[in-house]
Structures are given as structure tokens and as C-alpha cells.
C-alpha positions as CSV (number, residue, x, y, z in Angstrom):
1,X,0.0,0.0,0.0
2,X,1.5,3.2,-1.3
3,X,0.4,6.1,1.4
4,X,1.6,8.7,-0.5
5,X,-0.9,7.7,-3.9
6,X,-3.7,7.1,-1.1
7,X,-3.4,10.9,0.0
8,X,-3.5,12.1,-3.7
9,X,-6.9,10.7,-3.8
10,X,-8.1,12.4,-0.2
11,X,-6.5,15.9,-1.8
12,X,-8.8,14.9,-4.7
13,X,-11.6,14.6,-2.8
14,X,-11.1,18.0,-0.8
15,X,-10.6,19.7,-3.7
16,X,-13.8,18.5,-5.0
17,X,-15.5,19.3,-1.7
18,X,-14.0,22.8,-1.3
19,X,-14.9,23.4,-4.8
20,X,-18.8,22.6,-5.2
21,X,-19.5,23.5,-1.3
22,X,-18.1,27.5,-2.1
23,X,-20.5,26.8,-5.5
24,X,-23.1,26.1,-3.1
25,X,-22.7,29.0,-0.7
26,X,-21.5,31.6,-3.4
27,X,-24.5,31.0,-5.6
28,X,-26.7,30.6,-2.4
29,X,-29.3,33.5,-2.8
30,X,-30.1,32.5,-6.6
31,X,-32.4,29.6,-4.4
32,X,-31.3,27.5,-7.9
33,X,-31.9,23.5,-8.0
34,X,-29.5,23.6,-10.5
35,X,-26.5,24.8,-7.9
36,X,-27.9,22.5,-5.5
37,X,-27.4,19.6,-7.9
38,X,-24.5,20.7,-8.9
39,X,-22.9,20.8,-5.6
40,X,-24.2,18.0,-4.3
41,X,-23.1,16.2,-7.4
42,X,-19.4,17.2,-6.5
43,X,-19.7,16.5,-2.9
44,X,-20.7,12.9,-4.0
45,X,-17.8,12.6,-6.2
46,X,-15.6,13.7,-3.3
47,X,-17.2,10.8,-1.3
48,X,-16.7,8.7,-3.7
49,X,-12.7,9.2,-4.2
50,X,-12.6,9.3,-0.4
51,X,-13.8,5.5,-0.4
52,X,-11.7,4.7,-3.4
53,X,-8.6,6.0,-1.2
54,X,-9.4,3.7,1.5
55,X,-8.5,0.0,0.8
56,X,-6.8,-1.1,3.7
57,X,-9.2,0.9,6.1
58,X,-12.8,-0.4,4.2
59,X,-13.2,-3.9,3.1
60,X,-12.3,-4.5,-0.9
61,X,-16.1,-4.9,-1.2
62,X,-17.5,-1.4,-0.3
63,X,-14.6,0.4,-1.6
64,X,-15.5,-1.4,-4.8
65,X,-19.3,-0.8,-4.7
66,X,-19.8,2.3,-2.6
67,X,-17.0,3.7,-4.5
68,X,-17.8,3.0,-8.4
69,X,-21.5,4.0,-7.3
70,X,-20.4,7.8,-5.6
71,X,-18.0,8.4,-8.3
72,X,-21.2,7.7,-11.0
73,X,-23.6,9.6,-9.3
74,X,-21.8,12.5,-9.0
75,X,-20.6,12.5,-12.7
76,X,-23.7,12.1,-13.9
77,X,-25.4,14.5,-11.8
78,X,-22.9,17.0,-12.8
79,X,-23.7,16.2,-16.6
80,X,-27.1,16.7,-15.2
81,X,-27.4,19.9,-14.3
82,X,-25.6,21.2,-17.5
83,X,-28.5,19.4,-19.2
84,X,-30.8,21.4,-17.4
85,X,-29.6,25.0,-17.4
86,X,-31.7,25.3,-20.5
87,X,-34.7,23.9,-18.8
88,X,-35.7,20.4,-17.9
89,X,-33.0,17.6,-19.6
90,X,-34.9,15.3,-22.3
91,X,-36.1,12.2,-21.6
92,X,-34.5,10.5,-23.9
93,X,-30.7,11.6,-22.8
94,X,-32.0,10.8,-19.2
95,X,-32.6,7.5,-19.9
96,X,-30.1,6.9,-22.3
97,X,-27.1,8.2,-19.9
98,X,-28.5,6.7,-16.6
99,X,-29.3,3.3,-18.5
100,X,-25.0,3.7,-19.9
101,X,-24.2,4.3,-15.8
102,X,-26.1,1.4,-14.9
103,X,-24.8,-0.9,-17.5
104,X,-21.3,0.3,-16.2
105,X,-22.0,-0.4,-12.7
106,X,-23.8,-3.8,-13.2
107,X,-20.5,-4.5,-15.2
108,X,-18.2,-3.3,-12.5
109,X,-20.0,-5.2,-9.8
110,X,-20.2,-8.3,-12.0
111,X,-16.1,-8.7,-12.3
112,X,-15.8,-7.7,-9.2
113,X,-17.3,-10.6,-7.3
114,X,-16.6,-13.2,-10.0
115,X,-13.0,-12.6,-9.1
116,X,-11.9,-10.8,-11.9
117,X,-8.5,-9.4,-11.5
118,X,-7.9,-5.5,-10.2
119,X,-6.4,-4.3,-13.4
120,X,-9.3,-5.9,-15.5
121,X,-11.6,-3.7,-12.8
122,X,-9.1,-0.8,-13.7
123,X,-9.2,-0.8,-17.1
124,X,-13.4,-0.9,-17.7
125,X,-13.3,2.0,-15.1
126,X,-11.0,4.0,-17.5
127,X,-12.5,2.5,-20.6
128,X,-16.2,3.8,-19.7
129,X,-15.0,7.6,-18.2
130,X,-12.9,8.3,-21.2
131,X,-15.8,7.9,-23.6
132,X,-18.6,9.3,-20.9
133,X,-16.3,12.7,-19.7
134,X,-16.9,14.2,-23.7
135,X,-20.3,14.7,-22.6
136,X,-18.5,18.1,-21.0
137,X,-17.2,18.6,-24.5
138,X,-20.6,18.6,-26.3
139,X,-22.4,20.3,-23.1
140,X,-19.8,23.3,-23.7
141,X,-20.5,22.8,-27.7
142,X,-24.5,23.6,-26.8
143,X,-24.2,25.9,-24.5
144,X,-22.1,28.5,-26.1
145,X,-24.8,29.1,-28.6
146,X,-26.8,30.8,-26.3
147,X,-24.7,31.7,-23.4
148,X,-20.9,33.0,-22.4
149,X,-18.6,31.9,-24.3
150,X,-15.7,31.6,-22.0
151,X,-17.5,29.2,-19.7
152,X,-18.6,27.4,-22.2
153,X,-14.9,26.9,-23.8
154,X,-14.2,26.2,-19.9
155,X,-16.3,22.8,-20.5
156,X,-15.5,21.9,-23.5
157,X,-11.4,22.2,-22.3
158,X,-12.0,20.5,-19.5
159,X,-14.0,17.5,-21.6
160,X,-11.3,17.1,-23.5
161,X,-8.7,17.2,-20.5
162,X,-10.5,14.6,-18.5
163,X,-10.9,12.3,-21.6
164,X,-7.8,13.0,-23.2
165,X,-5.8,12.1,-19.8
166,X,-7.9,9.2,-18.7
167,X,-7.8,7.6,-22.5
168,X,-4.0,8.3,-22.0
169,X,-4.2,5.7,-18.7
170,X,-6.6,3.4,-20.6
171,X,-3.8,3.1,-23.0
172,X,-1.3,2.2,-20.9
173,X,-2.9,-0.4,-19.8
174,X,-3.3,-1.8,-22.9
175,X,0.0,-1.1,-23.7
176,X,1.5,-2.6,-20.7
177,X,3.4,0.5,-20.0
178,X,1.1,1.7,-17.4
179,X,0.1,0.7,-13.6
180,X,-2.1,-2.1,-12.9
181,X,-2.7,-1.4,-9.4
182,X,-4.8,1.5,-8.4
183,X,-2.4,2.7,-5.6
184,X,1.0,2.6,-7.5
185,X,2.8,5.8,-7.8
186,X,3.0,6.1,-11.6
187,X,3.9,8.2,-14.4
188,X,0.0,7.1,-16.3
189,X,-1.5,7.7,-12.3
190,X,0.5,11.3,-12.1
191,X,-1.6,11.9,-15.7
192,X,-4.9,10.9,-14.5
193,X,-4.6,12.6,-11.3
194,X,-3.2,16.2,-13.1
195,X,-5.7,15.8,-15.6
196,X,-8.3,15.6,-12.6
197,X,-7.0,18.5,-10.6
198,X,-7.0,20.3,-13.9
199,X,-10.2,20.0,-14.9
200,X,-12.5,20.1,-12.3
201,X,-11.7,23.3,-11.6
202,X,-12.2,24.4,-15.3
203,X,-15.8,22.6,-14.7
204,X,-16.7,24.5,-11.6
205,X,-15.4,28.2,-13.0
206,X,-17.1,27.5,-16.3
207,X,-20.2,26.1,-14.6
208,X,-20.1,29.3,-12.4
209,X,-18.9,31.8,-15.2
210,X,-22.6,30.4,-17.2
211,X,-25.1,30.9,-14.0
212,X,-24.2,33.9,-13.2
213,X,-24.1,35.1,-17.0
214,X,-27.7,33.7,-17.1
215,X,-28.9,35.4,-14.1
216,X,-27.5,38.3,-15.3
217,X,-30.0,38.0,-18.6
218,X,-32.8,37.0,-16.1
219,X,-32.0,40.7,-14.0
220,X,-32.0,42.5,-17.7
221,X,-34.9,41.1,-19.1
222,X,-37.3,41.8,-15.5
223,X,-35.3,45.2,-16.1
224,X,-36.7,45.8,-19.0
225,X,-40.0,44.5,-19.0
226,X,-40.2,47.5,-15.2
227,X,-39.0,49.7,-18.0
228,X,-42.2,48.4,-20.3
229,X,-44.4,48.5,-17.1
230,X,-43.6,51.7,-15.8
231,X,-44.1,53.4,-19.8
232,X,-47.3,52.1,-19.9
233,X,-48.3,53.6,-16.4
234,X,-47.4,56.7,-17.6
235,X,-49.7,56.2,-20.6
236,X,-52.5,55.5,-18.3
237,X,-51.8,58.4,-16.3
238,X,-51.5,60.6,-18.8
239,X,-55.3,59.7,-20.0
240,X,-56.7,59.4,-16.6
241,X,-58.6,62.9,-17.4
242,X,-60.0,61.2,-20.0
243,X,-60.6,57.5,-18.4
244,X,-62.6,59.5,-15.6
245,X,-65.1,61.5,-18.1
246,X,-65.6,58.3,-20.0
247,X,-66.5,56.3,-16.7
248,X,-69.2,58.5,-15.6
249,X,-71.2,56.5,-18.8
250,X,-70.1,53.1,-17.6
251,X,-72.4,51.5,-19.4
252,X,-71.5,52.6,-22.5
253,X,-68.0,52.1,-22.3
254,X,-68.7,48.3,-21.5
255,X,-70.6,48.0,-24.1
256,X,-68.3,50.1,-27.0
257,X,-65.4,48.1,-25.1
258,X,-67.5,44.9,-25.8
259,X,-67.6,45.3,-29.2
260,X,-64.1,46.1,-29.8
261,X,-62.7,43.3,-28.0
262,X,-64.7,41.0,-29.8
263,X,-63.2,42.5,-32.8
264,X,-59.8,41.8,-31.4
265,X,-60.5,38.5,-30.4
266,X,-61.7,37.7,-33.9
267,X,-58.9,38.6,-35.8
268,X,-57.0,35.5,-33.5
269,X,-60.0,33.0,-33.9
270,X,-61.0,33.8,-38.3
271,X,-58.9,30.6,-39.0
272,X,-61.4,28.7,-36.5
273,X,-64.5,30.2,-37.7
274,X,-62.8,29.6,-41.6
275,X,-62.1,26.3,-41.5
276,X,-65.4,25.7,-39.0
277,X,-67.5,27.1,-42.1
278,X,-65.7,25.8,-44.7
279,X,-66.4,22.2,-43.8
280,X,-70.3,22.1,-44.3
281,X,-69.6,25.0,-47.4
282,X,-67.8,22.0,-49.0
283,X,-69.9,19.4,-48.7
284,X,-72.8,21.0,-49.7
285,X,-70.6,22.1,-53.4
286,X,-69.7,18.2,-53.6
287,X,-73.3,16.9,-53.1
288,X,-74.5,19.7,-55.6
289,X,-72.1,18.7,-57.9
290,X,-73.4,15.3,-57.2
291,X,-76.8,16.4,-57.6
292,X,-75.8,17.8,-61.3
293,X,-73.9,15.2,-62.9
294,X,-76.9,12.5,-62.3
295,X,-79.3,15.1,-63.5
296,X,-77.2,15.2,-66.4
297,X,-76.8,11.7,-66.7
298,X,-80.0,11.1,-66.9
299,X,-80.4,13.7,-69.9
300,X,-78.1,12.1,-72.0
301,X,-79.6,8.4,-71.1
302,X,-83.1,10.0,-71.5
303,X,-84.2,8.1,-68.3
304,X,-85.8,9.2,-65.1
305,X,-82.7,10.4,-62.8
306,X,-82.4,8.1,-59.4
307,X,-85.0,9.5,-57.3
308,X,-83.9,8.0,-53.8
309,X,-80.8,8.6,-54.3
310,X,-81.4,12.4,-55.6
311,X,-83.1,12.7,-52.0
312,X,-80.7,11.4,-49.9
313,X,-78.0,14.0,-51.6
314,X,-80.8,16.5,-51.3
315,X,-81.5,15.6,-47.4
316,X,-77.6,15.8,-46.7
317,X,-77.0,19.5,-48.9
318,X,-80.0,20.7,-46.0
319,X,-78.1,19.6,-42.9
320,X,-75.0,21.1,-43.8
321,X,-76.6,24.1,-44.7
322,X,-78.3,24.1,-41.5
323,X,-75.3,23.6,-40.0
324,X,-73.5,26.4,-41.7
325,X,-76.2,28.4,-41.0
326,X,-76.2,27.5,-37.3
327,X,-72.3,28.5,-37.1
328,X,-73.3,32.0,-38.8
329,X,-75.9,32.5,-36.2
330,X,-73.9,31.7,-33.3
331,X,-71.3,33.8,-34.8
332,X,-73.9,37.1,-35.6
333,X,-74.9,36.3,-31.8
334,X,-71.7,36.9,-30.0
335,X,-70.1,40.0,-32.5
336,X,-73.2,41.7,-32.8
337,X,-73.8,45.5,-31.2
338,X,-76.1,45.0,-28.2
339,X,-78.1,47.7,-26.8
340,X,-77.9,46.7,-23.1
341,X,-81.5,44.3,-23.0
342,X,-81.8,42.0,-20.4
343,X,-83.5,38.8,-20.9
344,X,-83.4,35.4,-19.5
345,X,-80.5,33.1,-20.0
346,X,-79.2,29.9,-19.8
347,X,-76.1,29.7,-18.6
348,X,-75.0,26.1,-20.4
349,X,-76.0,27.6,-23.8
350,X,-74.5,30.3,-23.1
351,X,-71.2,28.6,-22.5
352,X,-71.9,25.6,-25.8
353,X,-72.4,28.4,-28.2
354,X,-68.8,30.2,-27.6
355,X,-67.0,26.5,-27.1
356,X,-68.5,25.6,-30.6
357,X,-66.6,28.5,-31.9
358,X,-63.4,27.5,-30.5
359,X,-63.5,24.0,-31.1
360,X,-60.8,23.9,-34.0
361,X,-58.5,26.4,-31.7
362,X,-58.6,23.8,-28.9
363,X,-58.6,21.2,-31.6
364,X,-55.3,22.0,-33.1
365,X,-54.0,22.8,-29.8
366,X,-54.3,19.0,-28.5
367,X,-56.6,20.6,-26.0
368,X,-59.3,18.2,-24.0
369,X,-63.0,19.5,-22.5
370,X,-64.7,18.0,-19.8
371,X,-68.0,20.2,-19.0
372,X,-70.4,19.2,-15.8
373,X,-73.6,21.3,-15.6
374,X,-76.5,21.7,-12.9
375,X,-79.6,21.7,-13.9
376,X,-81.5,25.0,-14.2
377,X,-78.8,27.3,-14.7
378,X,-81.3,29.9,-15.4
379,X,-80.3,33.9,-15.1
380,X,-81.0,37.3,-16.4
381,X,-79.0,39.4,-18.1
382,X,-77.2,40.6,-21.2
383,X,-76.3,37.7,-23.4
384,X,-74.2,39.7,-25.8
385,X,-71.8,40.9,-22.6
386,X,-72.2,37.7,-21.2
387,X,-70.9,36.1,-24.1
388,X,-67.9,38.1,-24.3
389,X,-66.8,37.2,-20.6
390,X,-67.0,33.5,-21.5
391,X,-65.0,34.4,-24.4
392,X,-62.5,36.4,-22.8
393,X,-62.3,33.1,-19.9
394,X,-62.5,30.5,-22.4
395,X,-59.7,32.4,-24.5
396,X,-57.4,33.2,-21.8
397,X,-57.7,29.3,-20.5
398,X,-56.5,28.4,-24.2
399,X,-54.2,30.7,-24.6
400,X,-52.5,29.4,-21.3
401,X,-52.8,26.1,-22.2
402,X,-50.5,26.7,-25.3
403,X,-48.2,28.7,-23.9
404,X,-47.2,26.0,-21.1
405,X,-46.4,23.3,-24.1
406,X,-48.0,20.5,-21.5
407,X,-48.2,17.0,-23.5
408,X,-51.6,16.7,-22.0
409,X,-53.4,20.0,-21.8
410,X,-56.7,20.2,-20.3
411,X,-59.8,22.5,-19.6
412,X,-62.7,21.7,-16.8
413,X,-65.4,23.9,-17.3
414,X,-67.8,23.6,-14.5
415,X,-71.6,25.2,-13.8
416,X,-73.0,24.9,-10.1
417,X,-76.1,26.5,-7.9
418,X,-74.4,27.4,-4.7
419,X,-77.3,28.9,-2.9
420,X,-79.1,31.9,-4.5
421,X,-76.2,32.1,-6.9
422,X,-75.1,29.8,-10.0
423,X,-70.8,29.8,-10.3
424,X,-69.3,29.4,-13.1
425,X,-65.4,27.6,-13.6
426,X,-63.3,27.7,-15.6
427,X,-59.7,25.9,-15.0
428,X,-56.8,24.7,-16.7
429,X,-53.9,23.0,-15.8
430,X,-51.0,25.7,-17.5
431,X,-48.6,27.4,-15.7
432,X,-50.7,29.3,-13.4
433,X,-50.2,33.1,-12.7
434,X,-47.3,34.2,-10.6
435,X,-47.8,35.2,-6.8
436,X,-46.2,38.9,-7.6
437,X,-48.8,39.2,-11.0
438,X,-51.9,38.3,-9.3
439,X,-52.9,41.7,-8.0
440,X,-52.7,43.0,-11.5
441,X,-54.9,40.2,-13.1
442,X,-57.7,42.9,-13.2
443,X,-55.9,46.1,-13.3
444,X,-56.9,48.0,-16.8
445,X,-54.0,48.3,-19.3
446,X,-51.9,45.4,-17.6
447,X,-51.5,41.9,-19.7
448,X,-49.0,39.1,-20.0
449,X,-49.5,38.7,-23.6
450,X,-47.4,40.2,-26.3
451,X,-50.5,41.1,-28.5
452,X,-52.8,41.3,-25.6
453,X,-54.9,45.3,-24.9
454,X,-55.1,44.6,-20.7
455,X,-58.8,45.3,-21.3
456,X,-60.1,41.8,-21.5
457,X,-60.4,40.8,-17.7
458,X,-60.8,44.0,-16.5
459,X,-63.7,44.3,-18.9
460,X,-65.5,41.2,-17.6
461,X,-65.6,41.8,-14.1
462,X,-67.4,45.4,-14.8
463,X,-69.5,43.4,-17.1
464,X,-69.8,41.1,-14.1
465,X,-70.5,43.4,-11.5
466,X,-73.0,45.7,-13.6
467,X,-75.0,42.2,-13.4
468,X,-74.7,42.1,-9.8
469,X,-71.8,39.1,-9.5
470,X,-68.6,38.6,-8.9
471,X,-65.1,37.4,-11.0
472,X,-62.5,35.6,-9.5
473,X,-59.7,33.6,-9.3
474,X,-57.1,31.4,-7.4
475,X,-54.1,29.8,-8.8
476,X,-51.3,27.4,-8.3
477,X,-48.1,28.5,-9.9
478,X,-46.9,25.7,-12.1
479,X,-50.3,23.5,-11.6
480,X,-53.2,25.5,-12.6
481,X,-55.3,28.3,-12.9
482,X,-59.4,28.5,-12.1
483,X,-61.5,31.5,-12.7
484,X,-65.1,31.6,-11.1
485,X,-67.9,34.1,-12.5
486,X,-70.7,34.2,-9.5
487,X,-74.3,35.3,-10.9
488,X,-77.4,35.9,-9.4
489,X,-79.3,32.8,-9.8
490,X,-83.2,33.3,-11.4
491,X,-85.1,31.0,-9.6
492,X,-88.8,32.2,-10.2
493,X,-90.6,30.1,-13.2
494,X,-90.7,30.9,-16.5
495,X,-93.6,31.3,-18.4
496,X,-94.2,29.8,-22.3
């Protein structure tokens, strides 16, 4: 037993330590699971070279399990958290790498206590980490593209050093020139071990160098978007003379305000109500077409034309009329310019008659429905304004659901009587709205979206409250978001 190799490996493993624990604390107050990985990652490779620098004190056994397993975790973890800077890591390089660990490990254990010699042990070991430490390499490759480049070259250096060096050892080995036992003080082991030193540190200040340089972009952007934030405060303060002389006709406004953000919102959904339309337009122009060539067919034969089958083209041409038809009246419904009327409502058609519209939005967008209604969800009120508040929910929800790129997106839609009210809910399962955005949800002039007006929501709940309800909202950031439109609930009979 050479004590002098056996220390190498403890420096080793306190210069891992000392290295990912002042990660850990200097990169503290970004609260990042990346760091965290990171560090622990490093602190479980120091573990792991601590074991391996133990034989003689620990039984062959753990040094060879507890060891090889440390020493993988904490590479990969490492390799992890590069993956993930970006975002999330695929699935498919997550199972790929932690399926190439376990192999390694399974193989490692496998010699091991079929008796396989030390150097054979040796020689997988540097075999597997020469081929697995160029995922540093390509890490750095990806990652300058879109971040610093000097910690990016950082990696990719210290990829190359760790493979370059340890395929150095692996071919010594091979070549018989190198050490076969793992304690030996070496000229191959003095390689490995500079190698090591070298790049580890080139790992940590490159890992370090691309946080910070991301945080930095995080700081600029939020910057920037105050900067946005603040310019349009000024805007609205600017018009407030004007907001307050318009507000003392409230009702007008809602209604001049309905009517122009239904024109916005149309502009986003023409390609639904297009390709809803076009559909029964088609198949009414095929079955006409139909219709023609056996009238014509019959002229030249000069024979009667197929009666039954002349109706049944005829009876299909009238329900896809009908049904275009029926798409043009729900649209004429919910963009035309109300005069304020109330009348009795049902909620649940109410709510059909704008989904129908927005089927082929949700459609496209992989989205799924699941409605559950009451009975007698009966109410009075505008249908015209009430229509554009289911719009401006329904939308939103949508809208959501396509930004948060979810592989299953869904919408619950959801009509109750709770007492002398009926509730309305709406929920998906997006992102959710931030804690520190959720007092502006109904603030006027104040949206999320790039193309959005900040009228939409702040327009339904005056709608809302004009008819005596309430608008609200809870949300989970990262799980879901569910707004609930409260209505007086009309529970006296109606007549005819």
C-alpha cells in the first residue's frame, strides 16, 4: 500500500468538496436546483474518491461498490445539471445516460465478485470515463450558442482534458506500460490525477462563469419589462382625465369596449370560424355537384334520374346548410352590437355556443374538455356581454394552455347553484399566474401577452359586476389556474 498515492486521492476529494460547497454557498441566494445539484453532485464525487482512497481501512467490497456507485452519481449528476440549465433535460438523454451508468456499474460489480482481477476492474473503469467525460465537451458545444462563451470553452477544455488524460491511462494499460494497481505511484497515475485537478476546476469556473451570466440576462430582461411596465403607467396616467369623463357612462363604455374586444379576439379566432364554415360549405358544393352530374346523366340516357338517391344527396345538402347556418348565427350572436336588453339566460348555452366557436383552436392545440352542468342554470342578463366574458375566460384558459407546451393540456369547465347564486369555472392546468402578478390580473391596461390590450379581464368583471356578480380567481403556480364568474341565480318560473 502506497500512502503517498492514497493521500492524492483524499486531496482529490477535498478539492472537489471545497470546490462545489463554495458553488453552493457563493451561488446561495439565486435559491437554484440547478446549484444544488450541482454541488451535491461534487460532494458525492468527493465521497466517492474518499472510499476509493481507502482500501486497507474499508473492506475491498464497499470500496468497490460504494466507491464506483459515488463516483457515477456524482458525474452524472454534474452532466445533469448542464443538461438542465436550459430547462428540464430530455427524456431521452436521461434514460439513455443513466441506462450507460447502470450498464457500467452492473458491469463493475459483475467482475468484481466473480473474481476478476484488479487491473481488469481498472481498465473498464478507465475504458467507460474516457468515452462518458466528452459529454463536457458537447455540453460546452450547446451551451455556447446561447450563453458566455468563456465558460462554455471552460467545458469543453476540461471535456477534453479529463478524456484526453484518462484515454492516456486506458492506453497504458493496454499497452502494458502503465500501472495495474490502483495505488501505485506512476507516471499514467501522475496523468490521470493532473488531468483531474485540472479540470475540475475548469468545470466549476465555467459552470459558475454560465449561471451567473444567465442570471444576469434574467436581472435585464425583468429590467426591462419595469421599463415596459412603468411606460405604460405613464400612458395611463396621462389619459386618466380622460378614463374618468368616460366612466361616468359606464355603461356605454362596457358596451363600446365589448364590441371592440370582440373584434380583437376575432382577428386570433378567423382561422377557426374559416375552417369551421368551410367544412359544411364544401360538402354542400360536392353533393350539388353530385346532384348535377346524375341530372345530367339522366339527360343524356333519356331516363328518369335516381330519385332515392337524388333525396338522400338532397336531405344531406339541408343539414350542412343548417349547419353552416347555425355556425353564422352563433357567430352574428356573439359579434353583434347590443343595446344593453336583459333577458333570460341559460347559462349552459351560453357557454356551448362560444366553445362551438373555439372547437378547431382547442382542436389544433391538442386541447381536452370535460363540462359538468347543474340543472336550471337559469339567469337574467345581457347575453351579448355575457358572451364576451366566457370568451375572454374561455380564450385566456386556451391561450395558457398553449403557452405551457403541456403533452396533456386540459380545460374543466364547470356550472353549479351554490345557494341563491349559480358559479361558473373555468380551469386549466398551464402554468398558473405568478404570486407577484396576481394583483394585477384585473388592473386595466396590464396583460401578459405580447398582443394582448389589458382590457379583457378587467372588462369582464365590470360586465360582471353591472349584473350584480362577482369574478375571481385562485391559482397554483406551475399546476393550474381556475377563474369563477358568480351570478345571481333566477329561480322564479318561467312562463311559455
Amino acid at each position: 500500500m502506497n500512502v503517498n498515492v492514497q493521500t492524492i486521492f483524499w486531496m482529490d476529494a477535498l478539492m472537489y468538496l471545497v470546490l462545489h460547497a463554495a458553488i453552493w454557498y457563493g451561488l446561495a441566494r439565486f435559491r437554484s436546483p440547478v446549484v444544488v445539484l450541482w454541488s451535491a453532485s461534487g460532494i458525492f464525487s468527493a465521497l466517492g474518491l474518499c472510499v476509493l482512497g481507502s482500501r486497507g481501512w474499508l473492506s475491498t467490497d464497499v470500496v468497490v461498490v460504494a466507491g464506483q456507485f459515488l463516483m457515477a452519481a456524482g458525474n452524472w449528476g454534474r452532466q445533469l445539471a448542464l443538461r438542465s440549465l436550459n430547462g428540464p433535460a430530455s427524456p431521452v438523454w436521461l434514460w439513455s445516460s443513466a441506462g450507460m451508468n447502470v450498464v457500467f456499474l452492473a458491469l463493475s460489480y459483475a467482475l468484481h465478485f466473480s473474481g476478476a482481477p484488479e487491473s481488469t476492474l481498472m481498465l473498464v473503469f478507465y475504458v467507460f470515463y474516457t468515452f462518458n467525460c466528452l459529454e463536457y465537451f458537447f455540453a460546452g458545444q450547446r451551451i455556447a450558442l446561447t450563453h458566455d462563451k468563456k465558460g462554455a470553452h471552460s467545458l469543453m477544455w476540461a471535456g477534453l482534458i479529463l478524456s484526453g488524460t484518462l484515454g492516456i491511462k486506458t492506453v497504458a494499460m493496454l499497452a502494458g506500460i502503465g500501472s495495474d494497481d490502483l495505488y501505485e505511484a506512476s507516471w499514467d497515475h501522475a496523468v490521470v490525477f493532473i488531468g483531474q485537478f485540472t479540470a475540475i476546476m475548469m468545470l466549476c469556473v465555467g459552470f459558475m462563469q454560465i449561471f451567473v451570466e444567465q442570471n444576469h440576462r434574467s436581472q435585464v430582461a425583468i429590467q426591462l419589462q419595469l421599463a415596459r411596465e412603468q411606460e405604460r403607467a405613464a400612458l395611463a396616467l396621462q389619459h386618466a382625465e380622460d378614463l374618468s369623463v368616460l366612466l361616468t357612462e359606464r355603461e356605454e363604455i362596457i358596451r363600446q369596449l365589448t364590441l371592440s374586444n370582440k373584434s380583437a379576439g376575432m382577428g386570433a379566432l378567423v382561422a377557426s370560424f374559416a375552417h369551421e364554415l368551410n367544412q359544411p360549405l364544401t360538402a354542400v358544393m360536392l353533393q350539388a355537384e353530385l346532384v348535377q352530374a346524375k341530372i345530367e346523366e339522366a339527360q343524356r340516357e333519356r331516363s328518369l334520374p335516381d330519385l332515392d338517391g337524388l333525396q338522400q344527396v338532397v336531405m344531406a345538402i339541408v343539414q350542412d346548410t343548417q349547419r353552416a347556418a347555425d355556425i353564422i348565427r352563433k357567430l352574428r350572436h356573439l359579434f353583434r352590437m347590443g343595446r344593453g336588453e336583459h333577458t333570460v339566460l341559460k347559462l349552459d348555452v351560453l357557454v356551448q355556443d362560444v366553445l362551438d366557436l373555439l372547437q378547431s383552436k382547442m382542436k389544433n392545440a391538442g386541447i381536452v374538455s370535460t363540462l359538468e352542468w347543474d340543472a336550471n342554470l337559469r339567469l337574467h342578463g345581457d347575453a351579448t356581454q355575457l358572451q364576451q366574458v366566457i370568451l375572454n375566460l374561455l380564450n385566456n384558459a386556451i391561450d395558457a394552455l398553449m403557452e405551457s407546451g403541456l403533452p396533456h393540456p386540459e380545460l374543466r369547465i364547470r356550472g353549479k347553484v351554490v345557494g341563491q347564486f349559480l358559479e361558473l369555472q373555468v380551469q386549466d392546468n398551464g402554468k398558473g399566474i405568478a404570486a407577484e402578478c396576481a394583483e394585477d390580473v384585473f388592473s386595466l391596461f396590464k396583460t401578459s401577452k405580447s398582443q394582448g390590450m389589458g382590457v379583457g379581464l378587467w372588462l369582464s368583471r365590470s360586465i360582471v359586476e353591472v349584473h350584480g356578480g362577482r369574478l375571481t380567481f385562485q391559482s397554483e403556480p406551475g399546476r393550474s389556474t381556475v377563474f369563477t364568474l358568480r351570478l345571481p341565480l333566477l329561480s322564479e318560473p318561467v312562463l311559455g
